[in-house]
C-alpha positions in Angstrom: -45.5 9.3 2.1 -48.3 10.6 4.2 -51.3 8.0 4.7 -54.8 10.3 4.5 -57.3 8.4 6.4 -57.8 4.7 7.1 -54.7 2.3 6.5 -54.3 -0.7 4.4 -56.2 -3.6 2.8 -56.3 -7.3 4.4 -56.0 -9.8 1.5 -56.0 -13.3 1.2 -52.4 -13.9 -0.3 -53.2 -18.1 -0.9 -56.2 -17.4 -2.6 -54.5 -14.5 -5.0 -51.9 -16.8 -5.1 -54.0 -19.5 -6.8 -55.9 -16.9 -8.8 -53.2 -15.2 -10.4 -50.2 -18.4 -10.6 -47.4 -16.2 -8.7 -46.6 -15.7 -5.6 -46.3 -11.5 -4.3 -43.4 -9.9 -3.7 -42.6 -9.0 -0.1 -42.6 -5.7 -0.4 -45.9 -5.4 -2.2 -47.6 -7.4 0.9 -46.5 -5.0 3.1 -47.1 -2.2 0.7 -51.1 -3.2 0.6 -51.1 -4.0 4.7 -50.5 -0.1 5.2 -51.5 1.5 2.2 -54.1 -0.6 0.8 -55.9 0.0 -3.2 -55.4 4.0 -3.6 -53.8 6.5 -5.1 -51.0 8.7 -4.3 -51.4 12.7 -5.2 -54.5 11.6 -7.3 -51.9 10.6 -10.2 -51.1 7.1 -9.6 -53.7 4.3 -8.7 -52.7 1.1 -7.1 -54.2 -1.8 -7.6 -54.5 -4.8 -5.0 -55.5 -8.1 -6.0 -59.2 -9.4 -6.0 -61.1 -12.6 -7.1 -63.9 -10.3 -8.8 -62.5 -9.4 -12.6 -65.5 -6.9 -12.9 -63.7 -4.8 -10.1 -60.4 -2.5 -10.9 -57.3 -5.2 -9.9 -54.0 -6.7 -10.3 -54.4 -7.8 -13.4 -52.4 -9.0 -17.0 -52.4 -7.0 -20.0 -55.6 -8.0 -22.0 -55.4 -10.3 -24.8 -56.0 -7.7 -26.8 -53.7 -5.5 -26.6 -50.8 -8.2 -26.9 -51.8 -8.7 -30.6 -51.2 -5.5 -31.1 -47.3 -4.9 -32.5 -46.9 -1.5 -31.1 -47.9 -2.7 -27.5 -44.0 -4.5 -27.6 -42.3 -1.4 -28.0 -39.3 -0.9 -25.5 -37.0 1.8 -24.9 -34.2 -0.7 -24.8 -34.7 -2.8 -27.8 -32.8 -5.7 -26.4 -35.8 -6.1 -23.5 -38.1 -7.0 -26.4 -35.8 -9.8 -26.5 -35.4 -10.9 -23.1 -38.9 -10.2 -21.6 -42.6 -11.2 -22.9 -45.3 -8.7 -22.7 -47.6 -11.7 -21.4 -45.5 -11.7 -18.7 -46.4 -8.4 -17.1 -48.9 -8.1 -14.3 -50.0 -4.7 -13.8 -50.4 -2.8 -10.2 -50.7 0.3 -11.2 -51.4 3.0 -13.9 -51.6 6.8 -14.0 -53.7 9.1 -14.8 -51.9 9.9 -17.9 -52.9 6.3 -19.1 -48.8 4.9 -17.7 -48.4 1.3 -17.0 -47.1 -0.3 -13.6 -46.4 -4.0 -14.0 -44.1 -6.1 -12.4 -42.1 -8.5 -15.1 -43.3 -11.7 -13.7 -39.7 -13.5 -14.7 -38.3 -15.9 -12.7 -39.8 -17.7 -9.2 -38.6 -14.9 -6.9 -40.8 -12.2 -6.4 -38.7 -10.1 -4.9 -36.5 -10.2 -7.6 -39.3 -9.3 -10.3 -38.0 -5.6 -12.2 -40.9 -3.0 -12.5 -41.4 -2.3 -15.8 -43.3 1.1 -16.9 -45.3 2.0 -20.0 -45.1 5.3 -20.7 -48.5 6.7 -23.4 -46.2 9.5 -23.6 -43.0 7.6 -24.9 -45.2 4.5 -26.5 -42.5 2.5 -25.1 -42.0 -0.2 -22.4 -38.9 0.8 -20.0 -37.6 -1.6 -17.4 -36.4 -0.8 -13.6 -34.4 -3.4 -11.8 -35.9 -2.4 -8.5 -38.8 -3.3 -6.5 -42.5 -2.3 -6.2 -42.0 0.5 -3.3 -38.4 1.3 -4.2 -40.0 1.8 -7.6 -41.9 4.5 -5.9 -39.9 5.8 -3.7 -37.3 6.8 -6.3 -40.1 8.3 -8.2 -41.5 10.6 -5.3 -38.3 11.7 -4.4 -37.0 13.0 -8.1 -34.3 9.6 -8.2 -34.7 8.9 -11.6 -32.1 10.5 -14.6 -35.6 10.5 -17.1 -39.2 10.5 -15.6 -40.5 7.3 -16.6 -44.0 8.0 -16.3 -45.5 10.7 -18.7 -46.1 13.6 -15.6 -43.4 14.7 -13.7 -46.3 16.0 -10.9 -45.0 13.4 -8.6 -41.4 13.6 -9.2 -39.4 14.9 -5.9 -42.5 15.6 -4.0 -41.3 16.9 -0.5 -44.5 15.5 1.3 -46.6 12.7 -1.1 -49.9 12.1 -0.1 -51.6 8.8 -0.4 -55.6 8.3 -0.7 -56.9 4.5 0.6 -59.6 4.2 -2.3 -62.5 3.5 0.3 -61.3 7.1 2.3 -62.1 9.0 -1.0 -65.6 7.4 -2.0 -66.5 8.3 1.5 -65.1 11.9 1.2 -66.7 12.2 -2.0 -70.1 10.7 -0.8 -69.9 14.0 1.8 -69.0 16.1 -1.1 -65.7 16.5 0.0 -63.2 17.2 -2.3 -60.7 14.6 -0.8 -57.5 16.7 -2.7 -57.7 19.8 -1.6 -54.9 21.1 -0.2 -56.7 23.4 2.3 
């Protein structure tokens, strides 16, 4: 994935430790050291995490939305069985209104499958995979079924990823950061 403008974000892993009750997997550390909060082809946004809730962040599904019975519809019925929607914590969404969470089951981070709701299936479907393997099977066309509701990002031949702070300032000099020219 090509990196437009300044790299990644510096966190404080303790502190989002003790804020959010779970320790981040690995890859997602490294992930937000090079990347940072962004997006990749405009399509997908991800999140890092922050202590501010009024800023866009890693985050749980809101309260809200788990008392709603159609917000606990998976693909595979069985994972309705085996994992809790409160157990989610989102990094990312697309602009098709998709869902990137990690399943927040079991101690080991690294361990944690991606599960991805897609508004155009109305269902939950689980990935055994990390954060960044997650995405690289996704840019490169590696999944049998799309799992998000576009398939603009599927088997890209050269992603491109946006730090949030690189586009505000783009923006702020009326430059359209996504052109392709």
């Amino acid at each position: 994935m090509t990196r437009l403008g300044v790299g990644g974000d510096v966190v404080d892993w303790k502190a989002a430790e003790i804020e959010y009750g779970v320790r981040f997997p690995l890859d997602y550390i490294d992930f937000v050291a090079n990347f940072g909060e962004g997006s990749v082809e405009k399509i997908l946004w991800i999140t890092i995490p922050a202590l501010n809730p009024m800023v866009r962040r890693v985050d749980r599904l809101p309260e809200e939305l788990l008392e709603i019975p159609e917000a606990n519809e998976w693909a595979d019925p069985s994972a309705a069985e085996k994992y809790r929607l409160e157990d989610l914590l989102v990094w990312g969404e697309t602009n098709e209104a998709d869902v990137l969470a990690w399943i927040t089951h079991g101690s080991t981070p690294e361990e944690w499958p991606v599960a991805v709701f897609s508004r155009s299936e109305s269902t939950w479907s689980v990935h055994h995979c990390t954060m960044t393997k997650f995405l690289v099977r996704l840019l490169h066309g590696g999944f049998d079924r799309c799992p998000i509701s576009t398939k603009a990002l599927s088997g890209l031949a050269h992603p491109r990823f946006l730090h949030a702070r690189e586009e505000a300032r783009l923006k702020d000099l009326a430059i359209n950061p996504w052109s392709r020219d």
